[in-house]
Structures are given as C-alpha cells and as structure tokens.
NUPA-115622 format. One record per residue (C-alpha): residue number from 1; z, x, y. Coordinates in steps of 0.2 Angstrom, whole numbers, plus 5000, padded with zeros to 4 digits. Layout:
BEGIN
@pos->NUM | up->Z | east->X | north->Y
...
//
This chain:
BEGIN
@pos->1 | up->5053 | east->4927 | north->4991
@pos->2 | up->5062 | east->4941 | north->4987
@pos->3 | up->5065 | east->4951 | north->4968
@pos->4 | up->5080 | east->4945 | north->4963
@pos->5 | up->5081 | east->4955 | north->4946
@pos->6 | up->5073 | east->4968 | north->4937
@pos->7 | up->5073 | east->4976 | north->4919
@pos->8 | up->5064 | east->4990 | north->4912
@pos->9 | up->5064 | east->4998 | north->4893
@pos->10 | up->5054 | east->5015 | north->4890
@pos->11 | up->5049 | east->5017 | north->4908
@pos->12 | up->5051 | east->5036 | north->4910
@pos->13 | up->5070 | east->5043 | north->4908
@pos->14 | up->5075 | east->5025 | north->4908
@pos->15 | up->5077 | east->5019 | north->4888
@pos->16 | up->5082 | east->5002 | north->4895
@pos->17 | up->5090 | east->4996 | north->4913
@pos->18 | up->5094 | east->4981 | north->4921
@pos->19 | up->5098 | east->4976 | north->4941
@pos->20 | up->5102 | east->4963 | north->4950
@pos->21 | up->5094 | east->4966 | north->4968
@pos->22 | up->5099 | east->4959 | north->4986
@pos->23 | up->5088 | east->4951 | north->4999
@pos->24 | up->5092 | east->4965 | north->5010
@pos->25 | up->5094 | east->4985 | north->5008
@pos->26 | up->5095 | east->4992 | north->4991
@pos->27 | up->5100 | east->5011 | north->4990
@pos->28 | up->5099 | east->5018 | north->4973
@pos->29 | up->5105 | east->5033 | north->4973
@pos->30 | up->5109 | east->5052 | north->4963
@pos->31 | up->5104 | east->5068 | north->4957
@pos->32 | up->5085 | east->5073 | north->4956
@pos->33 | up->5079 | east->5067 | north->4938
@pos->34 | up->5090 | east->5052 | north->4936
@pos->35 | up->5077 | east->5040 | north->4937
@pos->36 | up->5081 | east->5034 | north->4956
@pos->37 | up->5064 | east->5037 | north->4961
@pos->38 | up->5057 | east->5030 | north->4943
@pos->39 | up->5064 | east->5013 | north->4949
@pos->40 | up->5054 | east->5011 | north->4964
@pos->41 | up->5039 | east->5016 | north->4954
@pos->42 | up->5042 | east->5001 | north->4941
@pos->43 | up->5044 | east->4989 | north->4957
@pos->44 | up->5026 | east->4996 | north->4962
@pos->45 | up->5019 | east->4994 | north->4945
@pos->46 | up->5025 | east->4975 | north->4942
@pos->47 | up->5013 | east->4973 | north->4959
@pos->48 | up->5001 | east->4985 | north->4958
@pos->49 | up->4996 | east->4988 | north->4941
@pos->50 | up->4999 | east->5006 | north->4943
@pos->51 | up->5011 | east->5019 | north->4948
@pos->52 | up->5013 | east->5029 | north->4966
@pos->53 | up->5014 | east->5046 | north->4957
@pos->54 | up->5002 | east->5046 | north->4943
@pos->55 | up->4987 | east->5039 | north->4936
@pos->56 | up->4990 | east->5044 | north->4918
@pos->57 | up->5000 | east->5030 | north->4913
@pos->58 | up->5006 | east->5041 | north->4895
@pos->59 | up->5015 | east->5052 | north->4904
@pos->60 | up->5026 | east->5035 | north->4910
@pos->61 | up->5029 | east->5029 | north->4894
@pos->62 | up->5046 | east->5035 | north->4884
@pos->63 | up->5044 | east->5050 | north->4871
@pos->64 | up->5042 | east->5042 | north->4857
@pos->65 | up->5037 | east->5025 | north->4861
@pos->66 | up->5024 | east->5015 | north->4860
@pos->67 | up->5024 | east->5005 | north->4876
@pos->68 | up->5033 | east->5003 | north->4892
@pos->69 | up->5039 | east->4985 | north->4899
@pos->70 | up->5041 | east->4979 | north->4916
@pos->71 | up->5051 | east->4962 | north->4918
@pos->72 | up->5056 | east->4955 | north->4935
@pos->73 | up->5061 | east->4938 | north->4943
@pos->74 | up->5054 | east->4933 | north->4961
@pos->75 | up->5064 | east->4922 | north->4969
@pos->76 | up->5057 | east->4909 | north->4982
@pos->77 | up->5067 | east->4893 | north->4989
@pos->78 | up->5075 | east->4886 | north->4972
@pos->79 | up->5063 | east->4891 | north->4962
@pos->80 | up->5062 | east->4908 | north->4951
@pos->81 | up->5048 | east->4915 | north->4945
@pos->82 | up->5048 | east->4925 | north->4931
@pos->83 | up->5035 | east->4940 | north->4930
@pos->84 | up->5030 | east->4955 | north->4918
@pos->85 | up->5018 | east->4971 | north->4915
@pos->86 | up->5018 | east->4981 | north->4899
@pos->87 | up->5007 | east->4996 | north->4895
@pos->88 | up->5002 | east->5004 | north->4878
@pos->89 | up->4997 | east->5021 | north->4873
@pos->90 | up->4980 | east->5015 | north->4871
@pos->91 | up->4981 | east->5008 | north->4888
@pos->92 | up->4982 | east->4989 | north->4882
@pos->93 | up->4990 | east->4978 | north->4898
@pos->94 | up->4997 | east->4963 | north->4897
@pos->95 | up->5001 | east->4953 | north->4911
@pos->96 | up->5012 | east->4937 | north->4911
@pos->97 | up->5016 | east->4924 | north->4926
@pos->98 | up->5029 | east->4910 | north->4923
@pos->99 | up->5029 | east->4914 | north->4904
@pos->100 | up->5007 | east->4914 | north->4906
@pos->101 | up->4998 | east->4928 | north->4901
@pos->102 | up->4985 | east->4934 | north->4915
@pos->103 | up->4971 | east->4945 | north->4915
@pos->104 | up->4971 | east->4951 | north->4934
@pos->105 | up->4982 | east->4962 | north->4943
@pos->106 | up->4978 | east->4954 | north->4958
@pos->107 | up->4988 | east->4939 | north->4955
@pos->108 | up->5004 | east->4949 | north->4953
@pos->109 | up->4998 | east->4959 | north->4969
@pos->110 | up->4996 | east->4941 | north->4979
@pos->111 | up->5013 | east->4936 | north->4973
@pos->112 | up->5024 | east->4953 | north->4978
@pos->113 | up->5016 | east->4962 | north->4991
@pos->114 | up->5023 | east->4979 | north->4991
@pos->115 | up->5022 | east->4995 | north->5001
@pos->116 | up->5029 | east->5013 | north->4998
@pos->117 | up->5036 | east->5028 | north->5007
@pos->118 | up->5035 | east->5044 | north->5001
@pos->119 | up->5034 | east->5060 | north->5004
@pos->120 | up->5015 | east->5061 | north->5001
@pos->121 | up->5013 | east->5047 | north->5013
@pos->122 | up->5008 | east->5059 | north->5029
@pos->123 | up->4990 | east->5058 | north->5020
@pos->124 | up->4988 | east->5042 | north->5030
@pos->125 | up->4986 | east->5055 | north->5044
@pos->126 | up->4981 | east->5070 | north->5034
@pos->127 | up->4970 | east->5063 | north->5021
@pos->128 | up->4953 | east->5055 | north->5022
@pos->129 | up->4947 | east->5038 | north->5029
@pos->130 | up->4949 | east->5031 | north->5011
@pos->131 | up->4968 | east->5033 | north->5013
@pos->132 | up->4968 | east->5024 | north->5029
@pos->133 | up->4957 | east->5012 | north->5023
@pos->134 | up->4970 | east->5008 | north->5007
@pos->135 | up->4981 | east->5006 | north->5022
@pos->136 | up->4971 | east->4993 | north->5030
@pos->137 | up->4963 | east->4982 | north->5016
@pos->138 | up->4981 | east->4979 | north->5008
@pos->139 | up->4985 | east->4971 | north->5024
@pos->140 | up->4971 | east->4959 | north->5026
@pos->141 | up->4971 | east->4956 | north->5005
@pos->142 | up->4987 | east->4946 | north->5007
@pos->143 | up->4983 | east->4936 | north->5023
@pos->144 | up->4965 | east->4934 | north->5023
@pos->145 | up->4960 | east->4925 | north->5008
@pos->146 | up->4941 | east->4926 | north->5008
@pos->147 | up->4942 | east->4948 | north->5010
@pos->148 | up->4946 | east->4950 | north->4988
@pos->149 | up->4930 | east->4941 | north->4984
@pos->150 | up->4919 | east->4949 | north->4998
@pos->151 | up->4926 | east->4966 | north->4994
@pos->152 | up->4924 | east->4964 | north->4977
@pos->153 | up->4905 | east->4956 | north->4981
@pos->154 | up->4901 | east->4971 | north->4990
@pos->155 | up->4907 | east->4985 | north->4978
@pos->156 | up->4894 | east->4976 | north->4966
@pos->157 | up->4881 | east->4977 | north->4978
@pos->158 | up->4884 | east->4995 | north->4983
@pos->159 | up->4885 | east->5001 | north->4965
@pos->160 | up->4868 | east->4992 | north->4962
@pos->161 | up->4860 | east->4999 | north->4980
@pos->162 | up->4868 | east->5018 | north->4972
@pos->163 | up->4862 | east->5016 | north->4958
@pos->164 | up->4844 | east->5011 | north->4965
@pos->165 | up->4844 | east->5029 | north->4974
@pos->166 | up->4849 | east->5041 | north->4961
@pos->167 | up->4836 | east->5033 | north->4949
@pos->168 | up->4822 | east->5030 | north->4960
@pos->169 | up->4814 | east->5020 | north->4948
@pos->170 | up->4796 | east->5011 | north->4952
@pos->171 | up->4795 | east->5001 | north->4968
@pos->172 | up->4814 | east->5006 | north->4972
@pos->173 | up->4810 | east->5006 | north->4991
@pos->174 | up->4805 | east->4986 | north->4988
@pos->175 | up->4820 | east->4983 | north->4978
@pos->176 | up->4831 | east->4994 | north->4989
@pos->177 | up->4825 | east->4982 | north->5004
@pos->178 | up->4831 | east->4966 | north->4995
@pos->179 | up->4848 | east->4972 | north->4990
@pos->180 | up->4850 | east->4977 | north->5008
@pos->181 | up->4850 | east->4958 | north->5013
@pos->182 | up->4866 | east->4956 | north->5002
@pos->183 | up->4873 | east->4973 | north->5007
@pos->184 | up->4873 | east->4968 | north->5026
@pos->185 | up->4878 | east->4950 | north->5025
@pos->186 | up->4894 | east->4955 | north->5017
@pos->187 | up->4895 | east->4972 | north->5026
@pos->188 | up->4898 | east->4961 | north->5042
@pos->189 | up->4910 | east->4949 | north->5035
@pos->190 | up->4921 | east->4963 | north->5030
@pos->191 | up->4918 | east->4972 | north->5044
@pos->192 | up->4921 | east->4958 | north->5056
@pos->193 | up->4938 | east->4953 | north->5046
@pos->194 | up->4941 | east->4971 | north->5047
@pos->195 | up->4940 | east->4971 | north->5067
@pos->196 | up->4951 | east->4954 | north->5068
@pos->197 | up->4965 | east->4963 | north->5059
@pos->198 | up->4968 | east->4977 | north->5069
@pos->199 | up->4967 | east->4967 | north->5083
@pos->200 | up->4982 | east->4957 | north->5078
@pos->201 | up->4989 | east->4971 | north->5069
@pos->202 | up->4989 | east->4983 | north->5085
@pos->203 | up->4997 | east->4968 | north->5096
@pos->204 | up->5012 | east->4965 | north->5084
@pos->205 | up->5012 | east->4985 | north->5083
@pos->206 | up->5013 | east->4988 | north->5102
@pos->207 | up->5024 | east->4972 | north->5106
@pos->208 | up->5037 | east->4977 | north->5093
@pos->209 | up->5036 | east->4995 | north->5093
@pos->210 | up->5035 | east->5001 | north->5109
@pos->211 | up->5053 | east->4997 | north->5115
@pos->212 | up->5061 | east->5009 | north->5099
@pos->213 | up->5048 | east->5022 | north->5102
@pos->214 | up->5041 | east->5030 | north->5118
@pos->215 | up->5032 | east->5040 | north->5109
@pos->216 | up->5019 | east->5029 | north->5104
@pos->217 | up->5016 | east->5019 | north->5122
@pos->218 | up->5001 | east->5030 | north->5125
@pos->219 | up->4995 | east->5031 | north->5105
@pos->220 | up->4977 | east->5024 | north->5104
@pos->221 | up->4970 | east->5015 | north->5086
@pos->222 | up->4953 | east->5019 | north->5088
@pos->223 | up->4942 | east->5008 | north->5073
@pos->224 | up->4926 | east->5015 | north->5067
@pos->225 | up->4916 | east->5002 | north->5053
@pos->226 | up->4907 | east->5014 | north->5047
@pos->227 | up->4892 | east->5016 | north->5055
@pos->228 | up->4888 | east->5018 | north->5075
@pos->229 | up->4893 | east->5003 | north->5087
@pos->230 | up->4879 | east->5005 | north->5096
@pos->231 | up->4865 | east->5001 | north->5082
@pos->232 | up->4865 | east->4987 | north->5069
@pos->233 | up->4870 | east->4992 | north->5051
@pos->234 | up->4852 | east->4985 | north->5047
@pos->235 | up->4846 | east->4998 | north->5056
@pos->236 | up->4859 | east->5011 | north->5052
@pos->237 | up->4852 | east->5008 | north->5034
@pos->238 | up->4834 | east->5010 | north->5039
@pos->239 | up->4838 | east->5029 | north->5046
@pos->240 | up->4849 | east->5036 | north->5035
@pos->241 | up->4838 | east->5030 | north->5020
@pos->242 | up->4829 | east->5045 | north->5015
@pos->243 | up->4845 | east->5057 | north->5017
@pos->244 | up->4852 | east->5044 | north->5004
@pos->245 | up->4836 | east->5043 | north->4993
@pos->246 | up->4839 | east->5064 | north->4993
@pos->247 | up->4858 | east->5064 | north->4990
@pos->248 | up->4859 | east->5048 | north->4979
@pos->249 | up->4871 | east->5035 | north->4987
@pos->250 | up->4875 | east->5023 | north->5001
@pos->251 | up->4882 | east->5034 | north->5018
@pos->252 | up->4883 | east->5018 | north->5031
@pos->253 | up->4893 | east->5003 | north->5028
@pos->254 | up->4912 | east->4997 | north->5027
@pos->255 | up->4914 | east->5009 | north->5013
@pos->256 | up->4914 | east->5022 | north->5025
@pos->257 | up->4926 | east->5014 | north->5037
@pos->258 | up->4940 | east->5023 | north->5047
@pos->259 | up->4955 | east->5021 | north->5059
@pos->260 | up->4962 | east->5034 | north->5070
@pos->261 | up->4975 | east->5039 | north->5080
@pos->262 | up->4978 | east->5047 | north->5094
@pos->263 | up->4986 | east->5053 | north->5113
@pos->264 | up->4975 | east->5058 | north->5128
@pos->265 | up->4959 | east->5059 | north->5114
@pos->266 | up->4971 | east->5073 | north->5102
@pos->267 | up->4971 | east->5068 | north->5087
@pos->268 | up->4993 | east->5064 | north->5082
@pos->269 | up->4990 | east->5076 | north->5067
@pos->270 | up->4987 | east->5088 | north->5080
@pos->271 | up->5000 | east->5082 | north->5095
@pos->272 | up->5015 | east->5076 | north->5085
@pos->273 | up->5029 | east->5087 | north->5076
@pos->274 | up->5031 | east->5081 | north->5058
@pos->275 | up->5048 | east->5071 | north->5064
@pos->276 | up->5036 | east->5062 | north->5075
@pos->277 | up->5023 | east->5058 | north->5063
@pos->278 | up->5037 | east->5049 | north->5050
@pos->279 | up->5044 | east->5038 | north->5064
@pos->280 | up->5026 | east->5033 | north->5065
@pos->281 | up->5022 | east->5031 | north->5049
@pos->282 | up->5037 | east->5020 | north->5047
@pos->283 | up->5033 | east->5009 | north->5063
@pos->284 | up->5015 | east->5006 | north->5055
@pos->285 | up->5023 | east->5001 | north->5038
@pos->286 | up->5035 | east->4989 | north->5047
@pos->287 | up->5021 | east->4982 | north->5057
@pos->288 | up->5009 | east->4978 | north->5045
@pos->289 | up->5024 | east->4971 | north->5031
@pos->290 | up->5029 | east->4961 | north->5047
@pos->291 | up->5011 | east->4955 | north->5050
@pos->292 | up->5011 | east->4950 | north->5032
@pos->293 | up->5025 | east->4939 | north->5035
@pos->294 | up->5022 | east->4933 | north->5050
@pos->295 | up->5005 | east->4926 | north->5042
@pos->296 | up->5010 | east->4921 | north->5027
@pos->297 | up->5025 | east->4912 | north->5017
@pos->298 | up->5029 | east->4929 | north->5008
@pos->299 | up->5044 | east->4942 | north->5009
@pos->300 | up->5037 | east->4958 | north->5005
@pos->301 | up->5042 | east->4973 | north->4999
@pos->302 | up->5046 | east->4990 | north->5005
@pos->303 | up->5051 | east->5005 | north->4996
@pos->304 | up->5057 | east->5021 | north->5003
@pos->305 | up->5059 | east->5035 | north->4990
@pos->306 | up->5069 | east->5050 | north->4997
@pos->307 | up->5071 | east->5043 | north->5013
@pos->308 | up->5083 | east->5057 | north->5022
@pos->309 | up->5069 | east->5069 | north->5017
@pos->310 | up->5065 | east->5081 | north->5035
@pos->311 | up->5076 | east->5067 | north->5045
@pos->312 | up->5089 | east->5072 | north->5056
@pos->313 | up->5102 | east->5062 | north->5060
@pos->314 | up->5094 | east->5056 | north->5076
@pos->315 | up->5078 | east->5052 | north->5068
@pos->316 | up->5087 | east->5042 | north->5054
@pos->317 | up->5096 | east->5031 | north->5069
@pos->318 | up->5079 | east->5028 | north->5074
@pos->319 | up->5072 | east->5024 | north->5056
@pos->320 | up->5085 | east->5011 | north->5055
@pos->321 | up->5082 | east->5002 | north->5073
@pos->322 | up->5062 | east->5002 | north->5068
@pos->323 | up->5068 | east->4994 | north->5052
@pos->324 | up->5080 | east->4984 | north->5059
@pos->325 | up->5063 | east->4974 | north->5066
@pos->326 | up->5057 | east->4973 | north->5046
@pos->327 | up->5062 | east->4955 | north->5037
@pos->328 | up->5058 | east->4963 | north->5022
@pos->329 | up->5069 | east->4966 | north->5003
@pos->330 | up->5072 | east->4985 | north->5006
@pos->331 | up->5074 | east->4998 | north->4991
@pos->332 | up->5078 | east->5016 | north->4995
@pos->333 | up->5082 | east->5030 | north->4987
@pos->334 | up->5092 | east->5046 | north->4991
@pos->335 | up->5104 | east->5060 | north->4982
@pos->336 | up->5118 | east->5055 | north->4992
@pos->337 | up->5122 | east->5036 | north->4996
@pos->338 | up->5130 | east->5043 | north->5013
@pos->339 | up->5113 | east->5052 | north->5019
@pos->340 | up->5108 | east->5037 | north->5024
@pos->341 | up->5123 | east->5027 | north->5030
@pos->342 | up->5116 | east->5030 | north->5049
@pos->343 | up->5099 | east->5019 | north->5042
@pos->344 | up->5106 | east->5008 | north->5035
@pos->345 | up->5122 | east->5004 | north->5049
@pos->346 | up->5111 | east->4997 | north->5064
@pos->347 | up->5101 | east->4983 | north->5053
@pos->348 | up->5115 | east->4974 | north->5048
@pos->349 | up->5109 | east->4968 | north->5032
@pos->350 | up->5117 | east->4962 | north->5015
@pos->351 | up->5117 | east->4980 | north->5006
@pos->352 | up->5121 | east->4984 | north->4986
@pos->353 | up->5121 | east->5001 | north->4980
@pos->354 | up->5116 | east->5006 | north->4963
@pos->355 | up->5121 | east->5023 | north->4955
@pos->356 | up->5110 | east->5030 | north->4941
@pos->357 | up->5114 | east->5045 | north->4932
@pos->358 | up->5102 | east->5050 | north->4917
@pos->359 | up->5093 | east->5033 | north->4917
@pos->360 | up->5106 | east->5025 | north->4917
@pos->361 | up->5116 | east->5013 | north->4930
@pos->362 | up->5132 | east->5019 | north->4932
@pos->363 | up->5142 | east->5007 | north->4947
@pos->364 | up->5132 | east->4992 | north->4957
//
C-alpha cells in the first residue's frame, strides 16, 4: 500500500507540484529553502492532520492564498485510492476518502501510517515521557484496534476526574470515587495493551537489530505504566489524592506512562555519543514500522528529512543496513543527491530522485 502520487498547490514555497513516487527509496533533494523538506511535511499532513514543524497551520499556507490542498493516491493491490486534506485560514478542514468527505483524521491516520526523522527527533531520548509515549501509542493505534476508543474513553474520564479536583464542588470526594471505577477499568486495558506491545516490539527489535548493531546487545527497555508495579492503580489513586485535590489534576495512570532506555542502569542520553543515539533512533523507527507490517496488511511510511545531517560515512553504511531490514515506501531528503549514495547502495531498492529548486520539480 504504498503512495503512488502526490500533489500539492499553496503548501509553503510550493504554488503547485506534482510527483509520481516509487515503492522503494525517494530522495528529493537541493538547496536549503527549496521546499525538499516542505514535501515530507505535506506527506505527514495527508496522515496526520498536522505538520512535523509547526502547529500554526497559517504560516503553511501560501502568501496570499486562502487555502492549502493536499491530494495523494494510495495504492494497494489493483486498487487506487484517492485521498485529500485542505486547510483554510480560518482553520476549516476538509477531509475526503475515495471522493467521500470525512470528518476524522483518524481515518486517513489508519489508512497511511507514517513516521518521520528529523533532526528534532533526539527528544525521543531527551524529551519527556509524553514524547516516548507518542512513540508508543502510534504503534499500537494501527495494530491494536480496541486502543483509539480506549484512549479516547479515558481522556474523557480523566478531563472529568480533572476537572472534579480543580473545582471541588460539593460531595466531589463521592463523585471523585465513582469516576475512578471507569478511570481504572480503562487505565488497565491500556496499560495492559501497552505491556503486550513492547513485548512484541522489544523481540522484533532485539531479533532484527542486534546482528547490525552491537551497540544495542546490552540496551534495556525498561517500561513504567505510570504508577508503581508494586501497588494497584486503585490504590495508587487512593494516596496520591489529596496531593491531587491540592495541585488540581490526575498524577497516576497511563497518562503518566514512560519507557526508558539504557546500558548497565545509565541512562543512553548519558552513555551513547550523538552518532550512537541516531543509529538507535533509526533502529527503533525501523522496528516499530516493521512491527506495524508484520501485524497488519499496511505499507507504511517513513520519512527522513536531512538524513546526512552529523552522519559519517561509516554511520550512513550502517543507516542503510538497518534500513535495509525496513519494507517500507522511503522519502528522504538531503542538499546533495550523492550524500546519501552509501544509504541508499546496500538496500537494493527501486530508487527515483526528484530535484526541486524554488518549489519547483526540476528533473525526476
């Protein structure tokens, strides 16, 4: 199910582009501003809903327009399916499937699961838990299809149990008490979907990774759910309540979950040079997209924006063997199409380059 075309108009520098991608490794490719990296960004927009670099969608609109549209074509056996995302000023979205307007992002999330590489994306080490935990649930959204619902279920609950303790309205504590039936009951399931996951997701990494990086036979995943293993989160609730009831929201459940990772108990923030950390990076975004695969019927997607960026040569020959593993439709971007040639040499994929200068496509 790969993306077998894609056209934008008014999406940043780009007035109006066109490209026609492979299944395999798509490096696009020029100078910093032509819109290389703006590409990528559209291809996470048409499954996210949302960019990679910015949450004020204006600035992604063209000077002078009023709207910016996304149009692409997922390919899957014979069949093509045509998809779309446009975005006004106002910040009216419209959403079509198969020519059908939809109403949730989710949909086109389900259909093109997509993961980026950027620079920025060392806060999955350096940032907080809810980083890692973005990491996490986009995994299980595609191959566990109870975990939308029950998240979504237990955000609801949670703003209600919040809500409860900044107000502290008449008989909150009773109310509090029944809402923390619900809050538990889905807490678990997620929590125990949550476990499952990294189980599988930890075997795949370990049988798949380890024999292109020795650097990672002694790395430890450590899960924490967000409240201790050793009490029940029915309990958890019960003694954190009156720091709650004091500071106004929830502190225990799965909203507070965290993975780490680490060598000999240090931390790989701590242990590993910043070469080190991107080789790990990209073995955890090729497990989980190879997980995803594995488990479901779906190509996904993986972008790469300024992939040569603090690789050497070396490093990049490794890149290319962990991705070599990835069954994945690859888009990358880089200044230079021959920065990346030792990538993109040992995975011995159908590769097209595209060109752009000034928003515009100049060779494919």
């Amino acid at each position: 199910m790969s993306l077998s075309h894609l056209s934008l108009n008014n999406f940043r520098n780009i007035e109006a582009i066109t490209v026609e991608p492979v299944n395999g490794i798509n490096v696009i490719y020029g100078e910093n501003g032509s819109g290389k990296t703006s590409l990528l960004e559209a291809i996470y927009y048409l499954s996210h809903g949302k960019s990679f670099r910015t949450l004020k969608h204006k600035s992604i609109i063209q000077h002078h327009k009023e709207k910016f549209t996304i149009h692409g074509r997922k390919s899957l056996y014979n069949l093509s399916i045509p998809i779309g995302i446009s975005k006004t000023l106002n910040g009216e979205t419209e959403l079509k499937i198969q020519g059908k307007s939809s109403r949730r992002v989710s949909e086109l999330a389900q259909l093109m699961p997509v993961q980026v590489i950027t620079p920025e994306s060392y806060s999955l080490f350096f940032g907080g838990p809810k980083e890692r935990r973005k990491f996490l649930d986009l995994g299980l959204f595609h191959v566990e299809q109870d975990f939308f619902y029950l998240w979504q279920s237990f955000n609801k609950v949670l703003k209600q149990r919040n809500a409860l303790l900044k107000s502290k309205p008449k008989n909150y504590f009773d109310q509090i008490k029944f809402w923390d039936k619900e809050f538990v009951r889905l807490a678990e399931q997620i929590n125990n979907l949550r476990i499952a996951y990294i189980s599988r997701f930890k075997r795949q990494f370990f049988d798949k990774m380890c024999a292109e990086l020795t650097l990672i036979r002694d790395l430890e995943i450590s899960f924490h759910a967000g409240w201790k293993e050793s009490e029940s989160l029915t309990e958890a609730l019960e003694q954190s309540f009156e720091r709650d009831s004091r500071q106004g929201f929830t502190s225990k459940g799965p909203h507070k979950a965290d993975f780490s990772f680490s060598v000999a108990g240090n931390s790989v923030e701590n242990t590993f040079s910043r070469g080190q950390l991107k080789l790990l990076l990209y073995a955890l975004k090729v497990t989980q997209n190879s997980l995803i695969e594995s488990e479901t019927e779906k190509q996904s997607i993986l972008l790469i924006d300024d992939l040569p960026s603090e690789l050497g040569e070396d490093t990049k020959e490794k890149v290319g063997q962990l991705l070599s593993h990835c069954n994945s439709q690859i888009f990358i971007s880089a200044i230079e199409s021959e920065s990346i040639s030792a990538v993109v040499e040992p995975m011995q994929r159908e590769l097209q380059m595209f060109h752009v200068k000034h928003g515009n496509l100049i060779t494919r």
